[in-house]
N, CA, C and O atoms as a Maestro MAE file, in Angstrom:
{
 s_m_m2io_version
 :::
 2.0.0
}

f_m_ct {
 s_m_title
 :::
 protein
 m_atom[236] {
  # First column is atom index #
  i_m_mmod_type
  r_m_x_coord
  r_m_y_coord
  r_m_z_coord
  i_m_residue_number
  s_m_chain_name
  s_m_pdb_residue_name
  s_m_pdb_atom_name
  i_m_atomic_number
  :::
  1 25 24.704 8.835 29.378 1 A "UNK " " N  " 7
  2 3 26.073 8.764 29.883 1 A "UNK " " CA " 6
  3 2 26.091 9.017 31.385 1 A "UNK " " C  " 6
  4 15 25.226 9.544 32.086 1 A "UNK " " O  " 8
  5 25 27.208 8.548 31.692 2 A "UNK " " N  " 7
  6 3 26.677 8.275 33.449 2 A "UNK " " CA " 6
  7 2 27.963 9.727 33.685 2 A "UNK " " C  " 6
  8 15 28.713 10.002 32.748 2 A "UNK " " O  " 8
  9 25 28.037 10.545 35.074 3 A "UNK " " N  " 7
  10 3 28.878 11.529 35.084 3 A "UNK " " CA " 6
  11 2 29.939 11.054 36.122 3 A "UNK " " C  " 6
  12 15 29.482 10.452 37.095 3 A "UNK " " O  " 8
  13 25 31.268 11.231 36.061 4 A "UNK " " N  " 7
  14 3 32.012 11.773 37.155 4 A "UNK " " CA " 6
  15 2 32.698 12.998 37.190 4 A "UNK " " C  " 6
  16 15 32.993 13.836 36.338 4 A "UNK " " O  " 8
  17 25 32.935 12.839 38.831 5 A "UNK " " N  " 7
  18 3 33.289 14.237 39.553 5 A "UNK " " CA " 6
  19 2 35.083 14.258 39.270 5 A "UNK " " C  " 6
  20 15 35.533 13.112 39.283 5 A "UNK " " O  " 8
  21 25 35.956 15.150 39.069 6 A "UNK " " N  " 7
  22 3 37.016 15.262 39.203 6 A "UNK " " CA " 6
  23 2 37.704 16.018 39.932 6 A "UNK " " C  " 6
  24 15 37.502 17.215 39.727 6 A "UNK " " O  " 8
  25 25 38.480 15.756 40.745 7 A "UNK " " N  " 7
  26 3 38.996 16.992 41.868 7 A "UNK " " CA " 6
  27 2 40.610 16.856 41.736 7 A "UNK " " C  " 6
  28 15 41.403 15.925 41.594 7 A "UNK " " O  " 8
  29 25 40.681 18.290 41.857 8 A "UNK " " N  " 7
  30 3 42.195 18.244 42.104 8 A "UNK " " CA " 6
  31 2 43.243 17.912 43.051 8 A "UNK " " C  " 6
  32 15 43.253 18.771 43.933 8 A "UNK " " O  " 8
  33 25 44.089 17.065 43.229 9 A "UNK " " N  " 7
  34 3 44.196 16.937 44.634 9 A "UNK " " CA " 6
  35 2 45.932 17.370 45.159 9 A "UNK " " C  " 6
  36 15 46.291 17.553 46.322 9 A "UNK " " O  " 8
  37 25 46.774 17.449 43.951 10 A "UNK " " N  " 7
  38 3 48.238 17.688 43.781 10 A "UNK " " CA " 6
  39 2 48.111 18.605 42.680 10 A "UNK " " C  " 6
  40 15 47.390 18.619 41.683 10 A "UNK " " O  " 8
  41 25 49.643 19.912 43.447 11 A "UNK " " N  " 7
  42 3 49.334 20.778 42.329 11 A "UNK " " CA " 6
  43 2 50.500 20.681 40.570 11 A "UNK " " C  " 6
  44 15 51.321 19.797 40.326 11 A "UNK " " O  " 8
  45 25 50.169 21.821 39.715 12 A "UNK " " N  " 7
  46 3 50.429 21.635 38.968 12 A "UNK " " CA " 6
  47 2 51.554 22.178 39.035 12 A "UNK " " C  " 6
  48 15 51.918 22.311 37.866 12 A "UNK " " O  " 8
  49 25 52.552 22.691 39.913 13 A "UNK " " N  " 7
  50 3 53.908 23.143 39.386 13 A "UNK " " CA " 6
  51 2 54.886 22.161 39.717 13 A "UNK " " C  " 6
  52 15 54.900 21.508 40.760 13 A "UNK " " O  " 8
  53 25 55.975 22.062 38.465 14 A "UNK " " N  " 7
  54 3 57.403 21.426 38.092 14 A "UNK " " CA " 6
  55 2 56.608 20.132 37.137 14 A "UNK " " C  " 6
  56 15 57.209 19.068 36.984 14 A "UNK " " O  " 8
  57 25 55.542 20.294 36.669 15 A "UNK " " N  " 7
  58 3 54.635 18.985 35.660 15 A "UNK " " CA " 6
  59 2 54.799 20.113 34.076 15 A "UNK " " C  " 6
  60 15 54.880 21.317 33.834 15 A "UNK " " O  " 8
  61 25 54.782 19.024 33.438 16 A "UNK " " N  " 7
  62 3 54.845 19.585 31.941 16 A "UNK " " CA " 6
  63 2 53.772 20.296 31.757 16 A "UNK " " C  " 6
  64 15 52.762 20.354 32.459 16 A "UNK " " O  " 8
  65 25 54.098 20.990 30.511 17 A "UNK " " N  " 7
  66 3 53.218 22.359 30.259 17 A "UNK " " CA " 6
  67 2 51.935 21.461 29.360 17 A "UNK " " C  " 6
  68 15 50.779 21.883 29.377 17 A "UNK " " O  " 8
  69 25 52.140 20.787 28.953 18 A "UNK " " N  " 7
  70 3 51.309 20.040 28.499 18 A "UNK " " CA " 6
  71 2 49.853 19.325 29.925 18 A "UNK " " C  " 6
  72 15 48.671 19.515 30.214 18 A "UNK " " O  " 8
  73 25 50.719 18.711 30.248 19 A "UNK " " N  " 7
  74 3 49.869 18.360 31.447 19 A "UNK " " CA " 6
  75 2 49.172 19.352 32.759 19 A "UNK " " C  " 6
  76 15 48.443 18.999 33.686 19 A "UNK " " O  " 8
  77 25 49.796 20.899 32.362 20 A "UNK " " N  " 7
  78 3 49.004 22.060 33.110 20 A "UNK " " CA " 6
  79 2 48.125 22.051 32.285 20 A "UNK " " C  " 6
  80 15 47.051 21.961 32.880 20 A "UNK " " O  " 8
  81 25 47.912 22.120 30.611 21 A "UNK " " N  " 7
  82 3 47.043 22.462 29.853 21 A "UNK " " CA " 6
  83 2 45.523 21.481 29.812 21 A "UNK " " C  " 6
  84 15 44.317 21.643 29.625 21 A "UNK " " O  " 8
  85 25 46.616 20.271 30.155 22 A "UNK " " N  " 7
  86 3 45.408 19.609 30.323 22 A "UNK " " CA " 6
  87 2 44.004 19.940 31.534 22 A "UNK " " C  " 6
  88 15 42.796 19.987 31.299 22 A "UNK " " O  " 8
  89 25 44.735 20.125 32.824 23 A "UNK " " N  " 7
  90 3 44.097 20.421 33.938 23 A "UNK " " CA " 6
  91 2 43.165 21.657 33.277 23 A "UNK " " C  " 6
  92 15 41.954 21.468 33.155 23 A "UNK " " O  " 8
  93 25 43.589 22.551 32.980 24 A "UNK " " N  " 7
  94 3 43.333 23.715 32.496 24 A "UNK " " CA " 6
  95 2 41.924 23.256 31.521 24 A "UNK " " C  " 6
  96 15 40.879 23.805 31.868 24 A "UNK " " O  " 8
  97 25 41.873 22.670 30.803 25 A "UNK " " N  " 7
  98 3 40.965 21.890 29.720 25 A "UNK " " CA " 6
  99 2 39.982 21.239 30.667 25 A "UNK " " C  " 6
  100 15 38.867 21.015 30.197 25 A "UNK " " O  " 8
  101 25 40.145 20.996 31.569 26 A "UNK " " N  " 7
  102 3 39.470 20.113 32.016 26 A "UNK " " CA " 6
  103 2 38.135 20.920 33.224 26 A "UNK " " C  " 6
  104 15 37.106 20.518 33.768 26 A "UNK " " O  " 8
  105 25 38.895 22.189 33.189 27 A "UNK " " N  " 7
  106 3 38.125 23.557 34.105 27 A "UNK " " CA " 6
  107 2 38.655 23.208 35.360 27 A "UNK " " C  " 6
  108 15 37.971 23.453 36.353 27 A "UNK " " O  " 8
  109 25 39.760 22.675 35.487 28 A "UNK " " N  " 7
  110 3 40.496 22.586 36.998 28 A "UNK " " CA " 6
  111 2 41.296 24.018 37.104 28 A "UNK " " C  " 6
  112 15 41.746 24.470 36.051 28 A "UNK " " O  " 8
  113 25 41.489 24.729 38.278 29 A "UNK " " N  " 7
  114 3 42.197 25.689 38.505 29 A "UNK " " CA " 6
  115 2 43.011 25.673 39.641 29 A "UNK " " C  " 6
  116 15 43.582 26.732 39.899 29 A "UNK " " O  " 8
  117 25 43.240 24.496 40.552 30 A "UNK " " N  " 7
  118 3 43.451 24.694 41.494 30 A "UNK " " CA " 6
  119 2 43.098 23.133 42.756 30 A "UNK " " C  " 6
  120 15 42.232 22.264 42.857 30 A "UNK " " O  " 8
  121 25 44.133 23.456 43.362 31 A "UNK " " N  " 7
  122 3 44.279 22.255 44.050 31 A "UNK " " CA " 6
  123 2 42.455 22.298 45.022 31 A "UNK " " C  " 6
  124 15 42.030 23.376 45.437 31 A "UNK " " O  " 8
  125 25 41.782 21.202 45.185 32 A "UNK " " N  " 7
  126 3 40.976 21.163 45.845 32 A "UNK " " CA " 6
  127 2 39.590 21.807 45.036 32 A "UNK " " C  " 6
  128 15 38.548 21.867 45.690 32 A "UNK " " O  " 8
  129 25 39.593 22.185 43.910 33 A "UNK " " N  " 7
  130 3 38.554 22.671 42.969 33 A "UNK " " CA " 6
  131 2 38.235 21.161 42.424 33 A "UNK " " C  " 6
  132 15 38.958 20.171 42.539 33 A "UNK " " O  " 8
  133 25 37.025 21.252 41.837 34 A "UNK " " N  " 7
  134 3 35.812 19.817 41.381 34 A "UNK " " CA " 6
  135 2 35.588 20.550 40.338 34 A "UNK " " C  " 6
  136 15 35.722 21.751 40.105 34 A "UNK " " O  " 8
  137 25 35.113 19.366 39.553 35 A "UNK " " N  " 7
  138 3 34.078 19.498 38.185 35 A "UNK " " CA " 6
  139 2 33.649 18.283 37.831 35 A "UNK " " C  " 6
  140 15 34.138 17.176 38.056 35 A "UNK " " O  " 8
  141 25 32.472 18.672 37.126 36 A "UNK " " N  " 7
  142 3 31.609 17.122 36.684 36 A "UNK " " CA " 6
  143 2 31.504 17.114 35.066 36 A "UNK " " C  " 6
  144 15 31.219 18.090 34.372 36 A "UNK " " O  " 8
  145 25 31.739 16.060 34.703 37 A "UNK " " N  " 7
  146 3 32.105 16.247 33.292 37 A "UNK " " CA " 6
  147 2 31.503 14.597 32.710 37 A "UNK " " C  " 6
  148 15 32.000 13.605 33.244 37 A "UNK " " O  " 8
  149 25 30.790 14.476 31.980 38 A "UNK " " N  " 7
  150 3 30.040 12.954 30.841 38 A "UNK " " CA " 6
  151 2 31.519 12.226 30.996 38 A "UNK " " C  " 6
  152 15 32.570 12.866 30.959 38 A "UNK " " O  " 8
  153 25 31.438 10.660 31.192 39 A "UNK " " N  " 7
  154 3 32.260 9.581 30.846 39 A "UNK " " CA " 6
  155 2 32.539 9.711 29.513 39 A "UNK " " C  " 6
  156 15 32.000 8.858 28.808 39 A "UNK " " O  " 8
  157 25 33.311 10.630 28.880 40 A "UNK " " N  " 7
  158 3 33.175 9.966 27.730 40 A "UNK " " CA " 6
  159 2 34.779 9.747 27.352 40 A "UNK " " C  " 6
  160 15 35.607 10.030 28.217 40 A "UNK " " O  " 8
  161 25 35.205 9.262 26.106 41 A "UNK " " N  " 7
  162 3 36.328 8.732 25.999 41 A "UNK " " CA " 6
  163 2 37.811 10.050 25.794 41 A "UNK " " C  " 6
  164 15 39.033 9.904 25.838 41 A "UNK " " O  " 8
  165 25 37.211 10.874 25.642 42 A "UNK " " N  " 7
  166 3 37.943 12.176 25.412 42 A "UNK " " CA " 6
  167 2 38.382 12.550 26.886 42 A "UNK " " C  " 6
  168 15 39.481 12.538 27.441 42 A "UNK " " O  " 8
  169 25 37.317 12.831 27.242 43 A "UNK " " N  " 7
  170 3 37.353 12.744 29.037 43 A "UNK " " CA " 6
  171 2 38.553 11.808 29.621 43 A "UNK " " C  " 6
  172 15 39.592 12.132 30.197 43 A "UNK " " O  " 8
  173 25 38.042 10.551 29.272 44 A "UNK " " N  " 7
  174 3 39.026 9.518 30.161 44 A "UNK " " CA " 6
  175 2 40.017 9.695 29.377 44 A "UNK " " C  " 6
  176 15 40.091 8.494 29.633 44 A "UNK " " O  " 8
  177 25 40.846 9.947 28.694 45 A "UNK " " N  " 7
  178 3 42.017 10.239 28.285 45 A "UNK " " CA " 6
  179 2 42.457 11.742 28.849 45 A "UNK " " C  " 6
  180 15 43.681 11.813 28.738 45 A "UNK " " O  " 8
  181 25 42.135 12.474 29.186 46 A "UNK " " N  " 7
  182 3 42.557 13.706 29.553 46 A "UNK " " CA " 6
  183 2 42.723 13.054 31.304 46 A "UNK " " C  " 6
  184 15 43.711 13.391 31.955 46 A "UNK " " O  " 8
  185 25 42.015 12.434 31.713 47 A "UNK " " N  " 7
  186 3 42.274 11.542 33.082 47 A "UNK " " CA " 6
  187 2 43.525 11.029 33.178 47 A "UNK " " C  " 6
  188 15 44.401 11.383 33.967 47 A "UNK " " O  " 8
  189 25 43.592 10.024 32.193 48 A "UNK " " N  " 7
  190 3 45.000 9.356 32.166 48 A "UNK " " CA " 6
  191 2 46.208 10.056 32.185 48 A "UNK " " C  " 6
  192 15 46.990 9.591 33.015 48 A "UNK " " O  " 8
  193 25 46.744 11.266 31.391 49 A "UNK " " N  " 7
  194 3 47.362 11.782 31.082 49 A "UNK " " CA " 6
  195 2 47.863 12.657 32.501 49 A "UNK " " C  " 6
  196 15 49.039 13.009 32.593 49 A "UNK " " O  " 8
  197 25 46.698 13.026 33.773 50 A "UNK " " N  " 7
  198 3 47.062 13.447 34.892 50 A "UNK " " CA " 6
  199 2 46.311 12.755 35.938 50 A "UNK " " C  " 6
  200 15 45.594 13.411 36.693 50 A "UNK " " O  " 8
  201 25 46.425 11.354 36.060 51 A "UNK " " N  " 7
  202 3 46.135 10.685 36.903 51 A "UNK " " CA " 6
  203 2 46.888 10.997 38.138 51 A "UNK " " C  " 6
  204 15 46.279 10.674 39.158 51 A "UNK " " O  " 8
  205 25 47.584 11.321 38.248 52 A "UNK " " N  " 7
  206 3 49.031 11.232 39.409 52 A "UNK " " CA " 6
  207 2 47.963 12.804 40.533 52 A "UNK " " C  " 6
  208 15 47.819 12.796 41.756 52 A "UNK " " O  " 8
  209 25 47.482 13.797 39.645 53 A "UNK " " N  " 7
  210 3 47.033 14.852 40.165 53 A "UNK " " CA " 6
  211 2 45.434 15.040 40.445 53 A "UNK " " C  " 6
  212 15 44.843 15.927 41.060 53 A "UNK " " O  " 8
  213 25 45.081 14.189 39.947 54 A "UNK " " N  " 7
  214 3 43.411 14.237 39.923 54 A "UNK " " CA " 6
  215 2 42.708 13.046 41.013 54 A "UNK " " C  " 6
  216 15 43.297 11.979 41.182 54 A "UNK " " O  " 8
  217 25 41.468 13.327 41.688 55 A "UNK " " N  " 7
  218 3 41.000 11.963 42.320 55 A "UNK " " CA " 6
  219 2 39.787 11.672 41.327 55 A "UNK " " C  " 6
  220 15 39.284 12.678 40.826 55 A "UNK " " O  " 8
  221 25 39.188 10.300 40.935 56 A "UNK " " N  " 7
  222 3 38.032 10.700 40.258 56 A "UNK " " CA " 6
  223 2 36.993 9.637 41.026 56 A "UNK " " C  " 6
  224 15 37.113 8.568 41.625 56 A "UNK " " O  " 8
  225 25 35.915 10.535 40.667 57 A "UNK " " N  " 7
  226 3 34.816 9.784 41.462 57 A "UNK " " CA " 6
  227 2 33.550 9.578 40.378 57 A "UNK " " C  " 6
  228 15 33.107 10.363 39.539 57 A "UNK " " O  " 8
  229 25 33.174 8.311 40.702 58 A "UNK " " N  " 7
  230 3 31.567 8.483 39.775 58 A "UNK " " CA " 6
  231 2 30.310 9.025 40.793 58 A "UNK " " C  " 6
  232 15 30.326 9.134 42.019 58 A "UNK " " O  " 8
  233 25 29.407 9.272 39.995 59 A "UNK " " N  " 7
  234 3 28.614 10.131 40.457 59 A "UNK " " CA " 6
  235 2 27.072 9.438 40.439 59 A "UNK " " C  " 6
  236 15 26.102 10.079 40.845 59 A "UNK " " O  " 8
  :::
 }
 m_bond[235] {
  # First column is bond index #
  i_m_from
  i_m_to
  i_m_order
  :::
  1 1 2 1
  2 2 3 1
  3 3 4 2
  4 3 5 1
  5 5 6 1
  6 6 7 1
  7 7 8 2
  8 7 9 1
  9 9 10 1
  10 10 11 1
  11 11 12 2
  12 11 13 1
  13 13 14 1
  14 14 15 1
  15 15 16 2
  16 15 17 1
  17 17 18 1
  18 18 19 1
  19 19 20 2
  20 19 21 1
  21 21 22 1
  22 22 23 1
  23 23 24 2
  24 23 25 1
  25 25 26 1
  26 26 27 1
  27 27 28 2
  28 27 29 1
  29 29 30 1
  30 30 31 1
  31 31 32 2
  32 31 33 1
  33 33 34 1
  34 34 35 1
  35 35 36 2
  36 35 37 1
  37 37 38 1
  38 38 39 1
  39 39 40 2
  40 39 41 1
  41 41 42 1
  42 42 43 1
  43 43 44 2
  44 43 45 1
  45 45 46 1
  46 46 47 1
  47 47 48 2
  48 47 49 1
  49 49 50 1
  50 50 51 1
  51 51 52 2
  52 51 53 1
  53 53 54 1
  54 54 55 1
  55 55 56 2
  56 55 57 1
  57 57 58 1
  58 58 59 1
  59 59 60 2
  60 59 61 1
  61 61 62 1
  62 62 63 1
  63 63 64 2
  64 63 65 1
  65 65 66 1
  66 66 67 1
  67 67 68 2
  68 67 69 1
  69 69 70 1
  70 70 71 1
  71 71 72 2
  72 71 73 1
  73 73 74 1
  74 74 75 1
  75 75 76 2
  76 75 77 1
  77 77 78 1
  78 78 79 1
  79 79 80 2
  80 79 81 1
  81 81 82 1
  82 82 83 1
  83 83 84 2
  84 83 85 1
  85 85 86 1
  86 86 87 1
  87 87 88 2
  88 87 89 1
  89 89 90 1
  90 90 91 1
  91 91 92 2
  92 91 93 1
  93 93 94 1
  94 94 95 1
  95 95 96 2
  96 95 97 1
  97 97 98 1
  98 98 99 1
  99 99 100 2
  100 99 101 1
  101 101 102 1
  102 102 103 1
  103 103 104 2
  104 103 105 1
  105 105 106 1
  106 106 107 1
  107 107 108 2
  108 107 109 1
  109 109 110 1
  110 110 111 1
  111 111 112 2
  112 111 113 1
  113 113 114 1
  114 114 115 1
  115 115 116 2
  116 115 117 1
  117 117 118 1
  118 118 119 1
  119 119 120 2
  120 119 121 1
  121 121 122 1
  122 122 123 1
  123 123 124 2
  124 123 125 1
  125 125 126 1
  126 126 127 1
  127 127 128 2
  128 127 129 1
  129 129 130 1
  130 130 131 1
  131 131 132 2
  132 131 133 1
  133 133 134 1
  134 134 135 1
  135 135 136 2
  136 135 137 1
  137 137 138 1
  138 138 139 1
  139 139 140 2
  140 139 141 1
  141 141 142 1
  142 142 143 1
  143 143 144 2
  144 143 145 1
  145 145 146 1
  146 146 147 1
  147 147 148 2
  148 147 149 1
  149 149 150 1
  150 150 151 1
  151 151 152 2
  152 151 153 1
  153 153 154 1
  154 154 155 1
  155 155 156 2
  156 155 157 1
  157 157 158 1
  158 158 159 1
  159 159 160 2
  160 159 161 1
  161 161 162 1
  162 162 163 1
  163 163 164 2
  164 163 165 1
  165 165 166 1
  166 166 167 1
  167 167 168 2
  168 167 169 1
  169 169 170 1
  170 170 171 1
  171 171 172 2
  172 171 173 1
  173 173 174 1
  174 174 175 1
  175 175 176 2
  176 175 177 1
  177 177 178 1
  178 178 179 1
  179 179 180 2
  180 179 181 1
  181 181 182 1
  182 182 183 1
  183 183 184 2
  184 183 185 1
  185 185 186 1
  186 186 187 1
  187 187 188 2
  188 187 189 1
  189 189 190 1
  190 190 191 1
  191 191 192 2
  192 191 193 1
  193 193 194 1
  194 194 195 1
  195 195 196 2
  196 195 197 1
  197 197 198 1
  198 198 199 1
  199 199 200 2
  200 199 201 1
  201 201 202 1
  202 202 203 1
  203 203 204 2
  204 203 205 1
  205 205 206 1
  206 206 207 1
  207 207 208 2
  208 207 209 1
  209 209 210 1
  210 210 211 1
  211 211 212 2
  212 211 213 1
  213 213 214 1
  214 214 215 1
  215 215 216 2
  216 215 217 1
  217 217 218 1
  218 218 219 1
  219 219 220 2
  220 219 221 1
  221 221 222 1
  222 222 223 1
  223 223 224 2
  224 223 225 1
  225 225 226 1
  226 226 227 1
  227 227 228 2
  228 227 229 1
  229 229 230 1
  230 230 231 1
  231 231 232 2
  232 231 233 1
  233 233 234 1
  234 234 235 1
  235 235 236 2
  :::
 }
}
């Protein structure tokens, strides 16, 4: 599986509690924090869901 990087780039307040949880799931804490996480399809759906807040990069 190939990896990308995810960074935070907009923060999470006045966004549904759902979509903090997601960030949260995802080991984001914070605007400008990264993580590297497997392509996998679980992944890219937790992407979609906060696309608006995340940048993603492949790796």
């Amino acid at each position: 599986m190939e990896k990308i990087k995810i960074k935070q780039i907009r923060s999470a307040i006045k966004n549904l509690k759902k979509q903090k949880l997601t960030l949260y799931a995802l080991g984001l804490r914070g605007i400008g924090k990264e993580v590297v996480h497997e392509n996998t399809p679980s992944i890219k759906g937790m992407i979609s869901k906060v696309n608006h807040l995340v940048e993603v990069n492949k790796l």
